[in-house]
DRENDO-322741 format. One record per atom (N, C-alpha, C, CB): residue number from 1; atom name; x, y, z. Coordinates in nm, 2 decimals, m for minus. Glycine has a CB too. Layout:
N
(atom NUM,"CA",(X,Y,Z))
...
***
This chain:
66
(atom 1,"N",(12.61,18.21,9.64))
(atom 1,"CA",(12.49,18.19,9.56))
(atom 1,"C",(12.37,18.19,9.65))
(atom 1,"CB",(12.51,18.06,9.47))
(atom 2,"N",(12.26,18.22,9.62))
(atom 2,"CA",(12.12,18.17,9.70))
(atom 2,"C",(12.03,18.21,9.61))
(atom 2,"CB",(12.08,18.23,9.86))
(atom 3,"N",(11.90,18.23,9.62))
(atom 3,"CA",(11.79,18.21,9.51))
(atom 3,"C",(11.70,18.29,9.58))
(atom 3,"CB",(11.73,18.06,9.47))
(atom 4,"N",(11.61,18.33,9.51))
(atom 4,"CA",(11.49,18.40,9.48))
(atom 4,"C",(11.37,18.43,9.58))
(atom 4,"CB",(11.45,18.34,9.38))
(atom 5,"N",(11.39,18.28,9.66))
(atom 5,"CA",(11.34,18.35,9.75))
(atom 5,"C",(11.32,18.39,9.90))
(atom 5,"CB",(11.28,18.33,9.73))
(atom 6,"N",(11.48,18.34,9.93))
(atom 6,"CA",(11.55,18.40,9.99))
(atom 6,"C",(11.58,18.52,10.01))
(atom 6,"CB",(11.61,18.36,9.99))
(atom 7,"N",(11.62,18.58,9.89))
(atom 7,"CA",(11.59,18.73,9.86))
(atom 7,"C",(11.47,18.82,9.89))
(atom 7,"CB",(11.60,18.73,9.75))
(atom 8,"N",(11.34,18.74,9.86))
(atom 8,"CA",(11.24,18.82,9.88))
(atom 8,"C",(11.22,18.80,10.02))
(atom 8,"CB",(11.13,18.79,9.80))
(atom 9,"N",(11.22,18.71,10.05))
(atom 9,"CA",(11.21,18.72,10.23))
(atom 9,"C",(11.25,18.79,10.29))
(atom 9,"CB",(11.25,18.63,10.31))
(atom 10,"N",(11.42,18.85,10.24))
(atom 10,"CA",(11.47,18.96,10.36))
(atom 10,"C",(11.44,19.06,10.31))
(atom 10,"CB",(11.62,18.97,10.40))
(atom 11,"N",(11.41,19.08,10.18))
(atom 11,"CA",(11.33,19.21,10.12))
(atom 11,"C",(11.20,19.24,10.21))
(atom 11,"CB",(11.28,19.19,9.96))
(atom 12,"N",(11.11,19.16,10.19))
(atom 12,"CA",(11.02,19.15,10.27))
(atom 12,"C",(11.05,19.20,10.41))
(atom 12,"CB",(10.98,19.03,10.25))
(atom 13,"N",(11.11,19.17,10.51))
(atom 13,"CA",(11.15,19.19,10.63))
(atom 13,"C",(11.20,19.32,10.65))
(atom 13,"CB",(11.22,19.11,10.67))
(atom 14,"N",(11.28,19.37,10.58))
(atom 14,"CA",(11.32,19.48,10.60))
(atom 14,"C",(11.22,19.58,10.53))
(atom 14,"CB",(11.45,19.50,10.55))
(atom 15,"N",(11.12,19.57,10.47))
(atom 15,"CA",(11.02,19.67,10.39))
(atom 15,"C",(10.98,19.70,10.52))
(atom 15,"CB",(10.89,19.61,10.27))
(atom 16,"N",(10.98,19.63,10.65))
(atom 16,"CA",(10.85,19.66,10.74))
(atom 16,"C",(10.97,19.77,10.84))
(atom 16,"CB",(10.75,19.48,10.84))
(atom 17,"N",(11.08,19.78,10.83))
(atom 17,"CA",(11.14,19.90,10.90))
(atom 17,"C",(11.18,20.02,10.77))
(atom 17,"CB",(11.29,19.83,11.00))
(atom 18,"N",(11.14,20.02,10.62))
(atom 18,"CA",(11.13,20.13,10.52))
(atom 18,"C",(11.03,20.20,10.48))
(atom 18,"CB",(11.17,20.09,10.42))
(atom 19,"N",(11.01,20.30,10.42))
(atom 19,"CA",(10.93,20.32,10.36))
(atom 19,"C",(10.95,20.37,10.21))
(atom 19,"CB",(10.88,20.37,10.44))
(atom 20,"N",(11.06,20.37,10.18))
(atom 20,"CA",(11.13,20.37,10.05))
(atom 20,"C",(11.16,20.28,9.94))
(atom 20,"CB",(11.23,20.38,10.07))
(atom 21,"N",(11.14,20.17,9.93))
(atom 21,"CA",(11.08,20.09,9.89))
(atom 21,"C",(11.07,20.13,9.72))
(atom 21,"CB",(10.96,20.09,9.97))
(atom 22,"N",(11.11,20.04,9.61))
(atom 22,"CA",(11.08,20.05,9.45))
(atom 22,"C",(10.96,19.97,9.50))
(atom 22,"CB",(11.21,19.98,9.30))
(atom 23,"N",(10.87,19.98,9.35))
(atom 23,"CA",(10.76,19.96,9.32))
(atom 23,"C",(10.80,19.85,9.28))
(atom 23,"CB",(10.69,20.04,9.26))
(atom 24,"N",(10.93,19.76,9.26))
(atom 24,"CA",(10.89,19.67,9.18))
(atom 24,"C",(11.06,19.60,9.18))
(atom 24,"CB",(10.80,19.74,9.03))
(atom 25,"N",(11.07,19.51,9.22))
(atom 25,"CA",(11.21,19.44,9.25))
(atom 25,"C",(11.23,19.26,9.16))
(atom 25,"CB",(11.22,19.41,9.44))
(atom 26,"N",(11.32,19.31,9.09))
(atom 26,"CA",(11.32,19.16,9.02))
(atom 26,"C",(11.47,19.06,9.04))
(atom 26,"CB",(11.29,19.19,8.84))
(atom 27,"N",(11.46,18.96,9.04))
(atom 27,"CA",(11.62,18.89,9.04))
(atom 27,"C",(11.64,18.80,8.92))
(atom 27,"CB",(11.64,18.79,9.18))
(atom 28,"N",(11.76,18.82,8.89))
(atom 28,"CA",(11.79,18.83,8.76))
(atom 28,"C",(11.91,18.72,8.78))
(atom 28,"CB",(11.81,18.99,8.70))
(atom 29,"N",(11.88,18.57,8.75))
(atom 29,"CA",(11.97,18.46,8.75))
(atom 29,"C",(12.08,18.47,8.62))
(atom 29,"CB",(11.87,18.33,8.74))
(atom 30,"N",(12.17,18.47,8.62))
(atom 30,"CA",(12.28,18.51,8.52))
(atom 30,"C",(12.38,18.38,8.51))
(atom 30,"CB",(12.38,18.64,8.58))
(atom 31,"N",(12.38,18.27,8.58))
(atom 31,"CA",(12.43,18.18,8.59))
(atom 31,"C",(12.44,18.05,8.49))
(atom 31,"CB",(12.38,18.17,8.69))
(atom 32,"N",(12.33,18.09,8.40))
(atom 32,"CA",(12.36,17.99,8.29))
(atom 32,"C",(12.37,18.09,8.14))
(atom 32,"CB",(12.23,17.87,8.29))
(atom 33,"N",(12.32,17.96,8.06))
(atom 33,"CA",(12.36,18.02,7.88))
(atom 33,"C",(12.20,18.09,7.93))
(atom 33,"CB",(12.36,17.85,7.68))
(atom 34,"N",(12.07,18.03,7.97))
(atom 34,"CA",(11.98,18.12,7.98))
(atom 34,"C",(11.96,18.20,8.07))
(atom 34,"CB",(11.90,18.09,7.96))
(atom 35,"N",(11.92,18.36,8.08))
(atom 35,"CA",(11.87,18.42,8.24))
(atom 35,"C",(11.75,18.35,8.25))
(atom 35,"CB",(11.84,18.60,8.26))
(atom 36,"N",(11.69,18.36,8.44))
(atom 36,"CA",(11.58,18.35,8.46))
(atom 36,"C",(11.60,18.49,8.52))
(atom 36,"CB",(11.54,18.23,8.53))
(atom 37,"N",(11.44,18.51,8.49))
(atom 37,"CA",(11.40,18.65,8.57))
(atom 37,"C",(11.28,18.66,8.65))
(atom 37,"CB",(11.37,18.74,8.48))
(atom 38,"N",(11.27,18.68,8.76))
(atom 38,"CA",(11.21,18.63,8.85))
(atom 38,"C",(11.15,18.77,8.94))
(atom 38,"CB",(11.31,18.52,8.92))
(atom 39,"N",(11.00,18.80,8.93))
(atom 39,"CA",(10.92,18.89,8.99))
(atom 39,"C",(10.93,18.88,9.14))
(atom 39,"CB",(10.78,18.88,8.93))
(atom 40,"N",(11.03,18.97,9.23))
(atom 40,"CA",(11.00,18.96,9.40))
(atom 40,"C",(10.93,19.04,9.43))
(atom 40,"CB",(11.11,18.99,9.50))
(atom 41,"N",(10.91,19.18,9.39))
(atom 41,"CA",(10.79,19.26,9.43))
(atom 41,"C",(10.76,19.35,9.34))
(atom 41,"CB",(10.80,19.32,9.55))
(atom 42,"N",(10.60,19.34,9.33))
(atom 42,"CA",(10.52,19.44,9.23))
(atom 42,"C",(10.39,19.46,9.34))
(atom 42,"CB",(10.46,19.36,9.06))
(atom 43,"N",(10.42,19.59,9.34))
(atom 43,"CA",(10.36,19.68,9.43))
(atom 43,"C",(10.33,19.65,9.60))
(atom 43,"CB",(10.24,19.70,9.36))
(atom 44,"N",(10.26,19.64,9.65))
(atom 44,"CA",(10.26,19.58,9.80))
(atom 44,"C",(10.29,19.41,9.83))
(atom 44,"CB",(10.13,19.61,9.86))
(atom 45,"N",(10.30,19.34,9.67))
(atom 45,"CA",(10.28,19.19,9.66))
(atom 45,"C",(10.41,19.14,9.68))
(atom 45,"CB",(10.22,19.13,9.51))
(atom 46,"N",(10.45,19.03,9.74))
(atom 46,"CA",(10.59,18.98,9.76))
(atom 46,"C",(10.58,18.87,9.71))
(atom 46,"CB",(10.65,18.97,9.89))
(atom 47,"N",(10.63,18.82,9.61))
(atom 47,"CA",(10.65,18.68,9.52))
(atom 47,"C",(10.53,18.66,9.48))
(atom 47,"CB",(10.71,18.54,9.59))
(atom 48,"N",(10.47,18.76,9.37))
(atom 48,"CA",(10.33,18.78,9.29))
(atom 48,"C",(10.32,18.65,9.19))
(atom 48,"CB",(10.32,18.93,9.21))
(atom 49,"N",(10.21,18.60,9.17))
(atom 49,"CA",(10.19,18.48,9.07))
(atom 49,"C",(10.17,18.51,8.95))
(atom 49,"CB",(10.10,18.40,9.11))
(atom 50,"N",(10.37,18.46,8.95))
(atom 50,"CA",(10.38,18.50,8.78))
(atom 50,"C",(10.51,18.42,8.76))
(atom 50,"CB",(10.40,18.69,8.72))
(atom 51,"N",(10.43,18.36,8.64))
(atom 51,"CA",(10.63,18.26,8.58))
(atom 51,"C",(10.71,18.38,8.55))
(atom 51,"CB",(10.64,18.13,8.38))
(atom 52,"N",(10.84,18.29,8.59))
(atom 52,"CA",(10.96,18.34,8.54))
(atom 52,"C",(10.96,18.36,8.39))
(atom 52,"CB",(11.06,18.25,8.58))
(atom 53,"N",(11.06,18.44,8.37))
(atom 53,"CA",(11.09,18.44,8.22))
(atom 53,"C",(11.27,18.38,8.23))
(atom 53,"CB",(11.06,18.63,8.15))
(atom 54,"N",(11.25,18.29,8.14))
(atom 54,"CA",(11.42,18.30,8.07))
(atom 54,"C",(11.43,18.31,7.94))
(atom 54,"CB",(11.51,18.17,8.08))
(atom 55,"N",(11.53,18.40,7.97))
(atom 55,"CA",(11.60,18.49,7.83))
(atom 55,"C",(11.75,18.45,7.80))
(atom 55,"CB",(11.60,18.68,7.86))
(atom 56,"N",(11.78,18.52,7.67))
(atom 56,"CA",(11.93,18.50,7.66))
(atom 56,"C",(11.96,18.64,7.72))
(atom 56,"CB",(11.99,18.46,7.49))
(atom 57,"N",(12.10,18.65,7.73))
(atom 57,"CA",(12.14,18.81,7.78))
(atom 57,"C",(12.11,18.87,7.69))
(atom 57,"CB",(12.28,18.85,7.82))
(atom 58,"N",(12.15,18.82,7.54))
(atom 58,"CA",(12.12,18.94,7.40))
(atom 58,"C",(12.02,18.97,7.40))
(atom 58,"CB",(12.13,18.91,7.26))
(atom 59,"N",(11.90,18.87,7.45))
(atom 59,"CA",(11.78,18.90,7.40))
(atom 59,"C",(11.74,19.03,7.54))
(atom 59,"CB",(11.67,18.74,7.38))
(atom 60,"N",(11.78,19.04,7.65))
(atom 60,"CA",(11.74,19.11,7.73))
(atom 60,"C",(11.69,19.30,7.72))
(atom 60,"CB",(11.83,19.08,7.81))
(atom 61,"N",(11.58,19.29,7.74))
(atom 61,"CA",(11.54,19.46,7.75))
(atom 61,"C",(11.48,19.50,7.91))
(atom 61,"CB",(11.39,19.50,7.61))
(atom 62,"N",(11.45,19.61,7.89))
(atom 62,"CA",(11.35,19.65,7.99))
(atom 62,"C",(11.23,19.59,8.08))
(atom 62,"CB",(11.30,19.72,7.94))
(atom 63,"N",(11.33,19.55,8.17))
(atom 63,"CA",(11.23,19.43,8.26))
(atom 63,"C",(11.07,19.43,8.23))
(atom 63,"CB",(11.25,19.47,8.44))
(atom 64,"N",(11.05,19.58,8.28))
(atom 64,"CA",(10.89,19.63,8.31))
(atom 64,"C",(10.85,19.68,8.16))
(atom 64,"CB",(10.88,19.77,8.43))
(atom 65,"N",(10.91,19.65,8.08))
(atom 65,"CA",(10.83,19.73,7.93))
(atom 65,"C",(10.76,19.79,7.93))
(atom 65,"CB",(10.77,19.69,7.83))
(atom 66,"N",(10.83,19.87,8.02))
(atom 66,"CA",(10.74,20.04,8.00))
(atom 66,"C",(10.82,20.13,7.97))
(atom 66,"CB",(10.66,20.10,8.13))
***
């Protein structure tokens, strides 16, 4: 197990030896009755200021609703 932003950190670290890179990386907590969904990177930003969302799995769609 580890969390969110541990994740973004080594995302972060390794962006600086890629250049391949998605526009846009999210982590997606599955661990309870609710998800959390949690923004690691949108666009050059690493852990951009924005609440989480929790959802149920049923209720889940398209992260980016687009």
């Amino acid at each position: 197990m580890t969390n969110y932003v541990a994740v973004a950190d080594a995302i972060q670290a390794e962006a600086k030896t890629r250049t391949d890179l998605p526009d846009e990386i999210y982590f997606v907590a599955t661990f309870a009755h609710l998800w959390s969904v949690f923004t690691l990177k949108r666009g050059a930003k690493y852990l951009p200021d924005e609440k989480h969302l929790d959802m149920r799995a049923s209720e889940l769609v398209d992260l980016t609703r687009r």
